[in-house]
N, CA, C and O atoms as CSV, one atom per row, in Angstrom:
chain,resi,resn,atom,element,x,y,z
A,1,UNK,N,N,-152.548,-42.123,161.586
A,1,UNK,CA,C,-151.157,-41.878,161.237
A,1,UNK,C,C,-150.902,-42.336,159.800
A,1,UNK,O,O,-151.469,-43.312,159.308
A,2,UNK,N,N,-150.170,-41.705,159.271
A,2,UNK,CA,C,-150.042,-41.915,157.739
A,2,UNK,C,C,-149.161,-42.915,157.295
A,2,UNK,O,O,-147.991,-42.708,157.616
A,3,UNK,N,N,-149.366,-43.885,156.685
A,3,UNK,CA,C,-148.451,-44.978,156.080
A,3,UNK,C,C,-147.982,-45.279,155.249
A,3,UNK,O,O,-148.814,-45.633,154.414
A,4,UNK,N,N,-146.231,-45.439,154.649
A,4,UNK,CA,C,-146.097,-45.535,153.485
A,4,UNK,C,C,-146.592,-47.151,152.850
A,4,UNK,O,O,-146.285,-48.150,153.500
A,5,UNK,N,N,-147.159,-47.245,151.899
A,5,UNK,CA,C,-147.771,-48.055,151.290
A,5,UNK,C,C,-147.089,-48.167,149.736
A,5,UNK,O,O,-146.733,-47.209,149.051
A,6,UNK,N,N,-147.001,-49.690,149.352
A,6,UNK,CA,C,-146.714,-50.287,148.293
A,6,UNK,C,C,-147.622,-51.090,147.701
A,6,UNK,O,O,-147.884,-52.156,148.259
A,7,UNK,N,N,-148.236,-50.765,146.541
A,7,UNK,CA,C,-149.542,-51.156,145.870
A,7,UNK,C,C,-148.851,-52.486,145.026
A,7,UNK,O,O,-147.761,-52.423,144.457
A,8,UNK,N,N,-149.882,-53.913,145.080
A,8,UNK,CA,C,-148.664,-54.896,143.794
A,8,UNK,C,C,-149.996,-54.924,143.372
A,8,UNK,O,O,-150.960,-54.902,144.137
A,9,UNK,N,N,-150.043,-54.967,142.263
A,9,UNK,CA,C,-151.387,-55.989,141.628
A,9,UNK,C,C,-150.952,-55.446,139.965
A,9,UNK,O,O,-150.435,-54.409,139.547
A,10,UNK,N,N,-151.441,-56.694,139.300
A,10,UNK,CA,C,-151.205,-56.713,137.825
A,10,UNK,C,C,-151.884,-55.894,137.474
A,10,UNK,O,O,-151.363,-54.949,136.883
A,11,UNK,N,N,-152.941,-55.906,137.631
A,11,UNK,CA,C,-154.138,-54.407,137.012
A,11,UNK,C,C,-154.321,-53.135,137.398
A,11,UNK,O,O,-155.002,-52.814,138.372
A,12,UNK,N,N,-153.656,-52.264,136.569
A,12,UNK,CA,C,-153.803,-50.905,136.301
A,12,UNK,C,C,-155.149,-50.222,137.071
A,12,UNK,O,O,-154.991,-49.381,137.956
A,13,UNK,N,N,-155.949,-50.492,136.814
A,13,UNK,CA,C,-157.676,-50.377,137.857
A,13,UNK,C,C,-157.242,-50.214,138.869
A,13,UNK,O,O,-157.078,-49.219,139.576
A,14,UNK,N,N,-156.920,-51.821,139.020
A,14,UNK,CA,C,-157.042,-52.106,140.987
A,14,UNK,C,C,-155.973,-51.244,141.261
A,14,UNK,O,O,-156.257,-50.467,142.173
A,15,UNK,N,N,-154.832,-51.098,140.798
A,15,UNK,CA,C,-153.964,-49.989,141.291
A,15,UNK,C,C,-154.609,-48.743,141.636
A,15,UNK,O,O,-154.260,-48.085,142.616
A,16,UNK,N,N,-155.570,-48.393,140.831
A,16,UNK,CA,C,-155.214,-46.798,140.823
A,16,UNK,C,C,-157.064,-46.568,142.064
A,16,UNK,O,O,-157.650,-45.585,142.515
A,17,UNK,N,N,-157.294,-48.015,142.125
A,17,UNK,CA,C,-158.946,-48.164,143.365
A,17,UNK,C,C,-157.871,-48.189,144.259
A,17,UNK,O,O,-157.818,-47.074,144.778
A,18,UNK,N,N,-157.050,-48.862,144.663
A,18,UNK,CA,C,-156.019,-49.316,146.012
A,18,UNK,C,C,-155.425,-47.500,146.407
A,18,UNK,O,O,-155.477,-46.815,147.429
A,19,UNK,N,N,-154.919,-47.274,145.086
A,19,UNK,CA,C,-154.554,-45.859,145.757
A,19,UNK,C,C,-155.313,-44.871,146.168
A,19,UNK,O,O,-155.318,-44.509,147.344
A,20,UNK,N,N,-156.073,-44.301,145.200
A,20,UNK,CA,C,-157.442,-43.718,145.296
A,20,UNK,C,C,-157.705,-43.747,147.263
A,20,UNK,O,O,-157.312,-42.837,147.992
A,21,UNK,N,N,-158.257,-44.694,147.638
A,21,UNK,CA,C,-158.617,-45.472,148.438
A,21,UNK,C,C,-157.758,-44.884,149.737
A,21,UNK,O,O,-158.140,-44.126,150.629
A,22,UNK,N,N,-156.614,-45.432,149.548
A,22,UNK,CA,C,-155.499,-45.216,150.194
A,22,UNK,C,C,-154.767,-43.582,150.511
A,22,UNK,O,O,-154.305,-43.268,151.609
A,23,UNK,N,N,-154.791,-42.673,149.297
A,23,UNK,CA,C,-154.323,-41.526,149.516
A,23,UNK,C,C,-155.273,-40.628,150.205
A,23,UNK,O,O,-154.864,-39.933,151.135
A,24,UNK,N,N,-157.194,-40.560,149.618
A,24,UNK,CA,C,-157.667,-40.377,150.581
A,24,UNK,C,C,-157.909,-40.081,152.086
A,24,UNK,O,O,-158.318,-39.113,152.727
A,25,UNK,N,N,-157.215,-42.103,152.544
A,25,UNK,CA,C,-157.420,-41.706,153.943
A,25,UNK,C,C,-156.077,-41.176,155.003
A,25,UNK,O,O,-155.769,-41.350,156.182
A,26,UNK,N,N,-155.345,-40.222,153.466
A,26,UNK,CA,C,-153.966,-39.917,154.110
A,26,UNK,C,C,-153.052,-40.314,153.998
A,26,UNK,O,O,-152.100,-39.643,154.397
A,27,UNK,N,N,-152.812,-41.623,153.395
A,27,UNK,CA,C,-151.508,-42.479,153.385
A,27,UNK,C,C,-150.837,-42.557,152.229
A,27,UNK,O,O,-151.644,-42.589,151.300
A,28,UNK,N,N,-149.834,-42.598,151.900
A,28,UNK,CA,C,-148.639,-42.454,150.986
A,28,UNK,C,C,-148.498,-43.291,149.910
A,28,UNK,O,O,-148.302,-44.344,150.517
A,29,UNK,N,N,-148.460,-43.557,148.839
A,29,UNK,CA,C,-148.290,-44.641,147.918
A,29,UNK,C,C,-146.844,-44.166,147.323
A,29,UNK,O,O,-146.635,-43.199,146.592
A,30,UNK,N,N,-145.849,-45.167,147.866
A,30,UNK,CA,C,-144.600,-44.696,147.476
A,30,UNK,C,C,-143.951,-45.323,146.807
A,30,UNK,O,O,-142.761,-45.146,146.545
A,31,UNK,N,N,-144.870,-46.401,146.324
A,31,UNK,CA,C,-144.346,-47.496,145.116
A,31,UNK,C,C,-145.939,-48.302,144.661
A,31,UNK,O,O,-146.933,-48.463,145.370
A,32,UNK,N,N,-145.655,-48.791,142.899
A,32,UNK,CA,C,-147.051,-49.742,143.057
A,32,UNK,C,C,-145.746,-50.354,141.544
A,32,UNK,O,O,-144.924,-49.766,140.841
A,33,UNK,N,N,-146.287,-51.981,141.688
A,33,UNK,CA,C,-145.539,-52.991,141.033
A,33,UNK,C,C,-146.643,-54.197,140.461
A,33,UNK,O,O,-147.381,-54.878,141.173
A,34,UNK,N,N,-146.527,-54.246,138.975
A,34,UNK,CA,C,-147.660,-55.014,138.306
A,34,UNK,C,C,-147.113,-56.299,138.286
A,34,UNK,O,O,-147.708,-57.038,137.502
A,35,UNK,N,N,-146.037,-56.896,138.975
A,35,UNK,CA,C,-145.530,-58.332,139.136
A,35,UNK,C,C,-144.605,-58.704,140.024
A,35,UNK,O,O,-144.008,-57.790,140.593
A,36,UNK,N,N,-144.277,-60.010,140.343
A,36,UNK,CA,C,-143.831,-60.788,141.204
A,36,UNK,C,C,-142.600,-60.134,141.684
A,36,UNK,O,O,-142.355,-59.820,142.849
A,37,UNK,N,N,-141.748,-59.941,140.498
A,37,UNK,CA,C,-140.292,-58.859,140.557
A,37,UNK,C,C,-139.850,-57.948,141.022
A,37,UNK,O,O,-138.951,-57.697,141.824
A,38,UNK,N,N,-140.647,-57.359,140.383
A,38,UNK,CA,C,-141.101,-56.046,140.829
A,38,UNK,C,C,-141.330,-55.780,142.236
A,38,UNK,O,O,-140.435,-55.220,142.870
A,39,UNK,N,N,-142.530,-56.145,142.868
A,39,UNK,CA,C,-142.656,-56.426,144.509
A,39,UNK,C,C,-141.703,-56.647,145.023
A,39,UNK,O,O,-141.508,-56.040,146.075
A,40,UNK,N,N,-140.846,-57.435,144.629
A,40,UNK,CA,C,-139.845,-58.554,145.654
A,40,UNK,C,C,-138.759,-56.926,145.235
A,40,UNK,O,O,-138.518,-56.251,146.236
A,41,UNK,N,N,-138.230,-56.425,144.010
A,41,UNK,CA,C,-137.234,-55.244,144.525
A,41,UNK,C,C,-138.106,-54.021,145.130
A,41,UNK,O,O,-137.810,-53.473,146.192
A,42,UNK,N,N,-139.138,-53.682,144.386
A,42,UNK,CA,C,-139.238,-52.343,145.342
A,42,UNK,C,C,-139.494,-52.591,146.969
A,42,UNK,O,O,-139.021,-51.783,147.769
A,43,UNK,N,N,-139.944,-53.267,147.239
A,43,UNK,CA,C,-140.379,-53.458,148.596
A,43,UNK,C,C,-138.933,-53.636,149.877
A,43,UNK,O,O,-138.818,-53.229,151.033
A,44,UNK,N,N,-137.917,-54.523,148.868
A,44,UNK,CA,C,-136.662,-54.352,149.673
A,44,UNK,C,C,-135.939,-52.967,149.205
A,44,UNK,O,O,-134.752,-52.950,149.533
A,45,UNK,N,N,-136.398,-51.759,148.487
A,45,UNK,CA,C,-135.609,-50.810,148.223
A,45,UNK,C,C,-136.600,-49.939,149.019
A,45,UNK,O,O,-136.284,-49.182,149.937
A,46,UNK,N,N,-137.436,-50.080,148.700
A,46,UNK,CA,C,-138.772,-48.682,149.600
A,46,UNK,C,C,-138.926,-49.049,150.902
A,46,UNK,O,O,-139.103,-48.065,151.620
A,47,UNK,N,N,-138.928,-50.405,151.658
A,47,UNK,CA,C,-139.055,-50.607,153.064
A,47,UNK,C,C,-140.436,-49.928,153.618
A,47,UNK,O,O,-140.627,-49.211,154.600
A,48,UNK,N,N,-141.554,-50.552,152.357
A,48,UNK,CA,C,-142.539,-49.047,153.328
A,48,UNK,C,C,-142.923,-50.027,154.504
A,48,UNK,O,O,-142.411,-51.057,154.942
A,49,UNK,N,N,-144.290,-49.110,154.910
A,49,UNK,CA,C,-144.832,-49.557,156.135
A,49,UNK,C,C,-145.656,-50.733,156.115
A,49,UNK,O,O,-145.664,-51.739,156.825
A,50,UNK,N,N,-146.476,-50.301,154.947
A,50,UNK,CA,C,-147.789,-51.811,154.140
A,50,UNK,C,C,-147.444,-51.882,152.644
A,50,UNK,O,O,-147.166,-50.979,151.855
A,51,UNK,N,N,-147.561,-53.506,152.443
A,51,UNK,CA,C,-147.730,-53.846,150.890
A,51,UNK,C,C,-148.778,-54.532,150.615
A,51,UNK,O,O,-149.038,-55.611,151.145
A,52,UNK,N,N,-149.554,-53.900,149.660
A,52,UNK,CA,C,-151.310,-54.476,148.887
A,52,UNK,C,C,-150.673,-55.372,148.129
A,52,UNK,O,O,-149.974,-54.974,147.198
A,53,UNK,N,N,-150.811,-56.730,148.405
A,53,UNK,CA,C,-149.689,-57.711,147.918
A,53,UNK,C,C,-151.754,-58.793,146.802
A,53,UNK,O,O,-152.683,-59.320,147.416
A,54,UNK,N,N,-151.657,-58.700,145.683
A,54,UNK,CA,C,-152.262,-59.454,145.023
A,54,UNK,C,C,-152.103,-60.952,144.585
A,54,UNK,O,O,-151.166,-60.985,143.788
A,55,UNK,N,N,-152.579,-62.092,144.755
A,55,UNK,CA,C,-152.223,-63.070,144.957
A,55,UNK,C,C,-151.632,-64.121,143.640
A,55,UNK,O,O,-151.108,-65.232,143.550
A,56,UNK,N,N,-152.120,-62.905,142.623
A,56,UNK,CA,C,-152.215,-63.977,141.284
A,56,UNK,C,C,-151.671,-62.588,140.531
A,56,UNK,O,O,-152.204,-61.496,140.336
A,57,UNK,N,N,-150.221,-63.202,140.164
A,57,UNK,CA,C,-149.546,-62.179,138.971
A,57,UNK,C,C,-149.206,-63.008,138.343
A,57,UNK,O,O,-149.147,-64.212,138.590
A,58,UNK,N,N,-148.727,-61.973,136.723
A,58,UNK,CA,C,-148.057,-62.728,135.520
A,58,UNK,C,C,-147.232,-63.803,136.131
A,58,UNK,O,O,-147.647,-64.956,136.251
A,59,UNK,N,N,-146.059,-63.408,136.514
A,59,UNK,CA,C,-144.879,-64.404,137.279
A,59,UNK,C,C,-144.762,-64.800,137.988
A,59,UNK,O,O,-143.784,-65.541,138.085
A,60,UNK,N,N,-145.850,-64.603,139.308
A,60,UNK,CA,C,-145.631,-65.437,140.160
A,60,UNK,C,C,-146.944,-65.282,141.339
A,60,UNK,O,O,-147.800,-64.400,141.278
A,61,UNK,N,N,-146.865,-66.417,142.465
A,61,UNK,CA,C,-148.457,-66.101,143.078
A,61,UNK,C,C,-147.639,-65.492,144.530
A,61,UNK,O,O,-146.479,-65.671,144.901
A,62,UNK,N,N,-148.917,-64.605,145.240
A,62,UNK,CA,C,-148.581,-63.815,146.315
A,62,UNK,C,C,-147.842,-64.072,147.417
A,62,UNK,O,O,-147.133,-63.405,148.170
A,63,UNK,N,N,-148.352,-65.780,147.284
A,63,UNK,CA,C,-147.815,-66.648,148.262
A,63,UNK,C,C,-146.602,-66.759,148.214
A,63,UNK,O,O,-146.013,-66.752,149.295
A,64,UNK,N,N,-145.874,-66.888,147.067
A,64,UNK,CA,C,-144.478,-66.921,147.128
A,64,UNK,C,C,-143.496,-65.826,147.331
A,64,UNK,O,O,-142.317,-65.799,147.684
A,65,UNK,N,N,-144.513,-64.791,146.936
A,65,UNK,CA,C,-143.647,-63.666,147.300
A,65,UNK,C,C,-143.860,-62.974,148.568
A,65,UNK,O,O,-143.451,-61.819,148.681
A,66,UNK,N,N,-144.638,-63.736,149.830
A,66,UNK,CA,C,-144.553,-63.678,151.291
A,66,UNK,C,C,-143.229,-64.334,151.583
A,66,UNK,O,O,-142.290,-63.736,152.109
A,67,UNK,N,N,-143.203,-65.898,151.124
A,67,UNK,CA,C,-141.967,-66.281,151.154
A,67,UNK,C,C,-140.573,-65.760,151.036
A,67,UNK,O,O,-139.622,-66.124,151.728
A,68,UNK,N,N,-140.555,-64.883,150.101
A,68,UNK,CA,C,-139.709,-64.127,149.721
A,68,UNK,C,C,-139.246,-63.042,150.821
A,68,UNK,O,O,-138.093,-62.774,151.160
A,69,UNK,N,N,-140.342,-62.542,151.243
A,69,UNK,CA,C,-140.351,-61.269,152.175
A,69,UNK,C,C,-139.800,-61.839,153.174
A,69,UNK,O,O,-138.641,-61.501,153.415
A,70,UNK,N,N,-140.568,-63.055,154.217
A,70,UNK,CA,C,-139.601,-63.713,155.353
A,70,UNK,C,C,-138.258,-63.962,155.292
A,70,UNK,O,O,-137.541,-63.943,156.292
A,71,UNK,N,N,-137.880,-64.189,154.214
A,71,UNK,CA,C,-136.710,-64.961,153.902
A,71,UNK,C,C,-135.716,-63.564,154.283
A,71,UNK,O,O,-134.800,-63.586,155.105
A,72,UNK,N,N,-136.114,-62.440,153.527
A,72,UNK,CA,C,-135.728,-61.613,153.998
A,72,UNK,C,C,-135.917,-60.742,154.917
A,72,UNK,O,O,-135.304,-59.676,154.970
A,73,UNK,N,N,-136.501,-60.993,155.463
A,73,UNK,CA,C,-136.992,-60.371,156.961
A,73,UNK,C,C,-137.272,-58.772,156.630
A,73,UNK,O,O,-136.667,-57.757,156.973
A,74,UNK,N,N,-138.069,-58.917,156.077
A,74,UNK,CA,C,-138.829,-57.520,155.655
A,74,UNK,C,C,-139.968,-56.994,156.388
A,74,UNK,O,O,-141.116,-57.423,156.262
A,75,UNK,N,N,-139.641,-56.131,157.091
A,75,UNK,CA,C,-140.264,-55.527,158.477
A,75,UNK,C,C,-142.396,-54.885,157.751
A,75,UNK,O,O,-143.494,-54.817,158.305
A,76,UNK,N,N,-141.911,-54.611,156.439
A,76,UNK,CA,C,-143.180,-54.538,155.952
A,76,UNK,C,C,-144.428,-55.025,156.668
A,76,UNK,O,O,-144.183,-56.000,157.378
A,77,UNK,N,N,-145.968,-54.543,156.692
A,77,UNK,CA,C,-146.720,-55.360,157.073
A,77,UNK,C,C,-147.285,-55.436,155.771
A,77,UNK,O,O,-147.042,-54.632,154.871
A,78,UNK,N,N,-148.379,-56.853,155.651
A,78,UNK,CA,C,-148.690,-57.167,154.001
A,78,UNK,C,C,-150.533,-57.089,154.439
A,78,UNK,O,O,-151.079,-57.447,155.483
A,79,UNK,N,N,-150.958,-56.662,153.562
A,79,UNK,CA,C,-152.649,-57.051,152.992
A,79,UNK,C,C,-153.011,-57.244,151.805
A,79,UNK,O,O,-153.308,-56.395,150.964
A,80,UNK,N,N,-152.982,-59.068,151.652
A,80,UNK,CA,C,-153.626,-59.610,150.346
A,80,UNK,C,C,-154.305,-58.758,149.974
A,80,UNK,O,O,-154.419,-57.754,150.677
A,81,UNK,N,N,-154.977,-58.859,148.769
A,81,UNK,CA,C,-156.284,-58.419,148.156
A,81,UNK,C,C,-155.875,-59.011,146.928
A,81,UNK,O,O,-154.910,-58.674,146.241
A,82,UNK,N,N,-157.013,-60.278,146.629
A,82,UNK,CA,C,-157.004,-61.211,145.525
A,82,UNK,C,C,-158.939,-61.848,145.408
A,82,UNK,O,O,-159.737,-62.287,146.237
A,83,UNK,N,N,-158.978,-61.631,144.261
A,83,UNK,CA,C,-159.826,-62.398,143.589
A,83,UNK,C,C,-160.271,-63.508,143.965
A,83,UNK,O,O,-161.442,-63.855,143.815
A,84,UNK,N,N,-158.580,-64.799,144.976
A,84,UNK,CA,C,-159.125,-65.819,145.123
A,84,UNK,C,C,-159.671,-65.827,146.661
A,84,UNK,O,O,-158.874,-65.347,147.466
A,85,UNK,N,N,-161.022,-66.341,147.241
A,85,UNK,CA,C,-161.557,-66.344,148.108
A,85,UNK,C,C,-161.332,-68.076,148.963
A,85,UNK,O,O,-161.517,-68.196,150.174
A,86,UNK,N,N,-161.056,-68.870,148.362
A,86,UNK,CA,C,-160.663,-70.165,148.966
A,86,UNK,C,C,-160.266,-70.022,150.403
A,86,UNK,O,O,-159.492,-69.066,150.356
A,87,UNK,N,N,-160.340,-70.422,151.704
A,87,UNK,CA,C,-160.198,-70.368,152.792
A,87,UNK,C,C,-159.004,-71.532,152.782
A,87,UNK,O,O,-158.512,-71.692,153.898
A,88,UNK,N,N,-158.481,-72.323,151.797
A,88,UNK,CA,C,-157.148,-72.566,151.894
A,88,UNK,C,C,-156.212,-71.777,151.655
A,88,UNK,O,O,-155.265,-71.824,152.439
A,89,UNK,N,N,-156.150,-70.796,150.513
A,89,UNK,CA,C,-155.557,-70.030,149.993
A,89,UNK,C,C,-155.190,-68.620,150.884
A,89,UNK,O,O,-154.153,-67.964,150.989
A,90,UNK,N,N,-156.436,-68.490,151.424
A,90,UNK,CA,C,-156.872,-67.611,152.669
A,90,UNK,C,C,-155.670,-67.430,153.921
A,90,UNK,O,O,-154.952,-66.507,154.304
A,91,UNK,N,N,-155.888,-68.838,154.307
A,91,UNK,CA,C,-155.389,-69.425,155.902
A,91,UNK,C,C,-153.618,-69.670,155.096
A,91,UNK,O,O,-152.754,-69.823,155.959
A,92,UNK,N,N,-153.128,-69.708,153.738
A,92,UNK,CA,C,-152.017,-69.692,153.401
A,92,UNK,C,C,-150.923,-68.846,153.236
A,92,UNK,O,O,-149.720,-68.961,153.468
A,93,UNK,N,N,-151.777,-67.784,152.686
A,93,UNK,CA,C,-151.267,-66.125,153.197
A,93,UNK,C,C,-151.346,-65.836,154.450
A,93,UNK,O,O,-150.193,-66.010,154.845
A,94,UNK,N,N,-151.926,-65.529,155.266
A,94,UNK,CA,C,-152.359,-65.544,156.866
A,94,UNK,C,C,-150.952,-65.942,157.228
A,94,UNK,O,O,-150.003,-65.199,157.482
A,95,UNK,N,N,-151.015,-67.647,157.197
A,95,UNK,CA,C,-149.852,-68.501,157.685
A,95,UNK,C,C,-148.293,-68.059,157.713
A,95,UNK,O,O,-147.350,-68.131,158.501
A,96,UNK,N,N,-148.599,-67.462,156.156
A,96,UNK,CA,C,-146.954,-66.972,155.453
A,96,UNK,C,C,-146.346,-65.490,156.030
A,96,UNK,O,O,-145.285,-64.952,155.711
A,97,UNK,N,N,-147.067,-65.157,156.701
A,97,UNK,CA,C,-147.047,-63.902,157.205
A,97,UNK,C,C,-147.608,-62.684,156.822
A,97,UNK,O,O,-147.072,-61.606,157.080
A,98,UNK,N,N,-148.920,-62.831,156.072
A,98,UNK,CA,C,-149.820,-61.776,156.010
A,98,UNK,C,C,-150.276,-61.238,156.797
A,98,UNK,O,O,-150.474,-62.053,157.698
A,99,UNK,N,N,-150.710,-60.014,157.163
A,99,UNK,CA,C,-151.532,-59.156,158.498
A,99,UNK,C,C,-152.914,-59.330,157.878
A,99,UNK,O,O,-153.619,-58.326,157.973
A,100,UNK,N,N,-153.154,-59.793,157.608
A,100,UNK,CA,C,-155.128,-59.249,156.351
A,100,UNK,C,C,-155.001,-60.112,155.113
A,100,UNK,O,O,-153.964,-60.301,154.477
A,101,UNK,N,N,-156.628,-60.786,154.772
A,101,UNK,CA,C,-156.649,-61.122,153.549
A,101,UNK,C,C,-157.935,-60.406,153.489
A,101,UNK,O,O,-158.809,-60.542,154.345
A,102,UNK,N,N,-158.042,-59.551,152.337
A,102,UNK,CA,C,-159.107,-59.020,151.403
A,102,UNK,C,C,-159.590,-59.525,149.905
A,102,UNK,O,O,-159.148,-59.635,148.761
A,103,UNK,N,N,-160.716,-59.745,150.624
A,103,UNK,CA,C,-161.408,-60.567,148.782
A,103,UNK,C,C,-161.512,-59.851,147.978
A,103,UNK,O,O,-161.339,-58.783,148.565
A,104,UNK,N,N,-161.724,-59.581,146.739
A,104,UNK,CA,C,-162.318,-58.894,145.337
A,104,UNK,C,C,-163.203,-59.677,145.054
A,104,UNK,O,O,-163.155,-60.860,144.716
A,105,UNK,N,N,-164.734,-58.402,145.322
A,105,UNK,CA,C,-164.446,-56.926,145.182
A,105,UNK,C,C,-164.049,-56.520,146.557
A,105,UNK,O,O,-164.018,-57.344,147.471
A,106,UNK,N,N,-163.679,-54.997,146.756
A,106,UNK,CA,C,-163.688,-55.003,148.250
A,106,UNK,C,C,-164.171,-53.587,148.378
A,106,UNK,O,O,-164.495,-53.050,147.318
A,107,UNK,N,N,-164.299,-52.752,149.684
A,107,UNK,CA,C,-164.766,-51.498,149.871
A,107,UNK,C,C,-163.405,-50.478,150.276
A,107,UNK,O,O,-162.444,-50.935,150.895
A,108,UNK,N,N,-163.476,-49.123,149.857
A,108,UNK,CA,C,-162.256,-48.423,150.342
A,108,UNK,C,C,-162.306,-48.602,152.159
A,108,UNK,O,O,-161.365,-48.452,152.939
A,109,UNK,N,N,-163.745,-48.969,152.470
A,109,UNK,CA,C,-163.764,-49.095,154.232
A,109,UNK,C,C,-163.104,-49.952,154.305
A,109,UNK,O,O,-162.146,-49.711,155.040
A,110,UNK,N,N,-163.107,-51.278,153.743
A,110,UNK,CA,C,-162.509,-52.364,154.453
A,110,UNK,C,C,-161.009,-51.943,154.102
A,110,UNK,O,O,-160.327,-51.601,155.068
A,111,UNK,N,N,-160.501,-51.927,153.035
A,111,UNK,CA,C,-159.030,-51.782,152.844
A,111,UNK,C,C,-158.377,-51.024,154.205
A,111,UNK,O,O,-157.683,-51.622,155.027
A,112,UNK,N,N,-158.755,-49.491,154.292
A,112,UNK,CA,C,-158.821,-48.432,155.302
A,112,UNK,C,C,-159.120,-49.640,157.130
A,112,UNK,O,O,-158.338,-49.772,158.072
A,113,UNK,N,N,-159.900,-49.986,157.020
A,113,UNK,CA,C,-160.406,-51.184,158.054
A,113,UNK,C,C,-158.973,-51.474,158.420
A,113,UNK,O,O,-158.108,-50.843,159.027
A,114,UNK,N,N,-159.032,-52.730,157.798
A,114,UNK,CA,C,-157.433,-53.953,157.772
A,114,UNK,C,C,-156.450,-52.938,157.909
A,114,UNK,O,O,-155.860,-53.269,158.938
A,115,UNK,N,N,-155.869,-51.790,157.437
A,115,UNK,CA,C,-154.331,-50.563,157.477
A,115,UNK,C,C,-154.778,-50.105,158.726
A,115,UNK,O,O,-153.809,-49.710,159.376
A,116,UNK,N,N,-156.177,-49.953,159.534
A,116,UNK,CA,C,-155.789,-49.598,161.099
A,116,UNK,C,C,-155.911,-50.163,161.746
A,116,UNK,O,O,-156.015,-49.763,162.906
A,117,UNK,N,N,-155.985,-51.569,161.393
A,117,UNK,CA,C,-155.830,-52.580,162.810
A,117,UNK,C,C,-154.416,-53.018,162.968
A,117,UNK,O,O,-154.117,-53.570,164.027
A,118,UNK,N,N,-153.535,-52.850,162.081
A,118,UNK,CA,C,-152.084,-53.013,161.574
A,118,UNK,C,C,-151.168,-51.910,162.843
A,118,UNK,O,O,-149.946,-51.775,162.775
C-alpha cells in the first residue's frame, strides 16, 4: 500500500537516495525538509503517513524533534536514518517515539524493510 512520506535530512544526496528508494517501491514523497523547522512545519501541515526523520541537522537533533511531534500528537509514523549508530542514541529515538532506527549507510531493502513493518 502506498505511503505518503516526508523525507528530513540536511543532505541533498540522502534526500534524493531516501526518495529514489522510496518512490520506486510506490510510495509518495510529499514533502522533504533540510532542517529542524522545517520538519516540525511541514509534517504538522502534510500529516503524511512516515517521516525519514535524520538525527543530526543544522538546528537541531532528531531527538528533539520526536519531542516535538509527541507534544503534538502527530499521528505520523517516524524512521530515523542517521549516521549516528550509538545504541544510546539508538534506544533514545526508539524511546521518543520512533517506529525504526536506520544506520548510514543503509540499503533501499532495509528502508522499504522498516515502511512495511509500520
Amino acid at each position: 500500500m502506498s505511503k505518503k512520506v516526508l523525507i528530513v535530512d540536511d543532505s541533498l544526496y540522502m534526500r534524493t537516495v531516501i526518495k529514489d528508494a522510496l518512490e520506486d517501491s510506490g510510495h509518495a514523497v510529499v514533502g522533504q525538509a533540510a532542517n529542524g523547522e522545517e520538519a516540525i512545519d511541514l509534517a504538522l501541515e502534510l500529516q503524511p503517513d512516515i517521516i525519514t526523520l535524520d538525527n543530526i541537522l543544522p538546528d537541531m537533533i532528531g531527538t528533539d524533534i520526536l519531542k516535538v511531534y509527541k507534544e503534538e500528537k502527530l499521528s505520523s509514523k517516524v524512521i530515523m536514518i542517521s549516521a549516528v549508530g550509538q545504541e544510546s542514541v539508538i534506544q533514545e529515538g526508539l524511546g521518543l517515539g520512533a517506529s525504526a532506527y536506520i544506520v548510514k549507510p543503509f540499503t533501499s531493502e532495509q528502508l522499504n524493510e522498516a515502511i512495511d513493518k509500520l
